[in-house]
KEKE-3310 file (N, C-alpha, C; in steps of 0.2 Angstrom, whole numbers, plus 5000, padded with zeros to 4 digits):
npx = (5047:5052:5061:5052:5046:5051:5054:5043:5039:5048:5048:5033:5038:5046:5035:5025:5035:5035:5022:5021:5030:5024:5012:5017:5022:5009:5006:5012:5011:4998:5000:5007:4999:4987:4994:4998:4984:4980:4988:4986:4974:4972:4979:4970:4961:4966:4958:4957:4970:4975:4966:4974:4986:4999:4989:4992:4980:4969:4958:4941:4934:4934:4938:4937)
npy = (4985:4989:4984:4971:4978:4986:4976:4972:4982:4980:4969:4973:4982:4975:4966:4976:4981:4971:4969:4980:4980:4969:4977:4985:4973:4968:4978:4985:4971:4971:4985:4981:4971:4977:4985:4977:4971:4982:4985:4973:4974:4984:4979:4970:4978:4987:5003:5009:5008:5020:5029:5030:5036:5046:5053:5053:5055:5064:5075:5077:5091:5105:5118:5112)
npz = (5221:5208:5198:5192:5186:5175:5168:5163:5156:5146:5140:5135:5127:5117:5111:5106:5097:5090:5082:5079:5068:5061:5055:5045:5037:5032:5029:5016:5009:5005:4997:4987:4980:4977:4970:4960:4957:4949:4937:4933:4927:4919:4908:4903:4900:4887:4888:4899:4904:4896:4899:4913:4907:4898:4883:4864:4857:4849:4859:4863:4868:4877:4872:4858)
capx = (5048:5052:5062:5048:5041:5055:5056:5038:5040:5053:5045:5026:5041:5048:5028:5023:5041:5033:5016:5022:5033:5018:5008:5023:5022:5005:5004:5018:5009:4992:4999:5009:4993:4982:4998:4996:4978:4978:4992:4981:4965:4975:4981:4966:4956:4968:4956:4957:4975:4973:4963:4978:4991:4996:4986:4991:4975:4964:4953:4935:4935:4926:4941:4939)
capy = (4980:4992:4979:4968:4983:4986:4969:4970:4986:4979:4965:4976:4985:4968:4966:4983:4981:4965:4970:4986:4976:4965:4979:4989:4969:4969:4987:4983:4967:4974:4989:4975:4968:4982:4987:4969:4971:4988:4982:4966:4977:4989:4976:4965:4983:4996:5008:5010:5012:5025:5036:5034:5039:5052:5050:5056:5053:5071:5075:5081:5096:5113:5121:5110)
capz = (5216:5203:5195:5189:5180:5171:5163:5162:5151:5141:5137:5131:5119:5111:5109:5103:5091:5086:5081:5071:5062:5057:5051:5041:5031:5030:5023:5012:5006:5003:4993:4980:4981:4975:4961:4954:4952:4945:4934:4928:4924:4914:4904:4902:4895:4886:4887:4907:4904:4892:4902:4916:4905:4893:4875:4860:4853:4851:4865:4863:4875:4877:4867:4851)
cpx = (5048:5056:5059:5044:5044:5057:5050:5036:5044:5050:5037:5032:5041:5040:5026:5030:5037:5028:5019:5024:5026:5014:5011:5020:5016:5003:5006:5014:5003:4994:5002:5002:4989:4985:4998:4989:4977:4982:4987:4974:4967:4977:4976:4961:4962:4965:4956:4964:4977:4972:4969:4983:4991:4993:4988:4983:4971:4959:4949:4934:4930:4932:4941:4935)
cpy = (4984:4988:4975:4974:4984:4982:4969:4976:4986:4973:4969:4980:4981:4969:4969:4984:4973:4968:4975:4982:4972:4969:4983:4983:4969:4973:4985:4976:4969:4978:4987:4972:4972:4985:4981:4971:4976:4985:4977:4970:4981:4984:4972:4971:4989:5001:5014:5011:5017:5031:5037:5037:5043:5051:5055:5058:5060:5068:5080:5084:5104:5116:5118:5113)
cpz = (5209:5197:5191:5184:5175:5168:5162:5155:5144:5136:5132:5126:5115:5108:5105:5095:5084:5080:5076:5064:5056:5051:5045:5037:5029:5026:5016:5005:5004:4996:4985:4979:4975:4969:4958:4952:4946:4939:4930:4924:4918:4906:4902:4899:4894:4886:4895:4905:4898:4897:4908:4915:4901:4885:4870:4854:4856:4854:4864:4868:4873:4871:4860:4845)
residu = (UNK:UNK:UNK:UNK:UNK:UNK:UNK:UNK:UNK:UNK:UNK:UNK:UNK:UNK:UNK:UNK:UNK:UNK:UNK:UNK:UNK:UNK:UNK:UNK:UNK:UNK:UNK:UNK:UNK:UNK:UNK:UNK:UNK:UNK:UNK:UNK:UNK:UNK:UNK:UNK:UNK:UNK:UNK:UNK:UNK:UNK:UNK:UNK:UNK:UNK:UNK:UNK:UNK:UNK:UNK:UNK:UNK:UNK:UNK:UNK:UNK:UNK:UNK:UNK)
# end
């Protein structure tokens, strides 16, 4: 009955095609997720976006 295994196998692919997929949008969704927040906190404290960007503003440092 090699037959049944072979539709048994095609079917655990669709499956396993399914389930990836799921987690590809999941990822996908999370990491829009995670750039909105950053995004909101940056804007709700310019001082956080500051430090991630580049600052004109002189930097107290060993060389000054």
């Amino acid at each position: 009955m090699s037959d049944g295994g072979t539709v048994g196998d095609k079917q655990k692919s669709r499956r396993q095609q399914r389930l990836e997929a799921q987690l590809r949008e999941n990822l996908r969704r999370r990491k829009e997720q995670a750039r909105a927040r950053r995004d909101e906190s940056a804007e709700r404290d310019p001082a956080d976006a500051a430090e991630t960007g580049p600052s004109s503003a002189p930097q107290d440092g060993p060389n000054s």
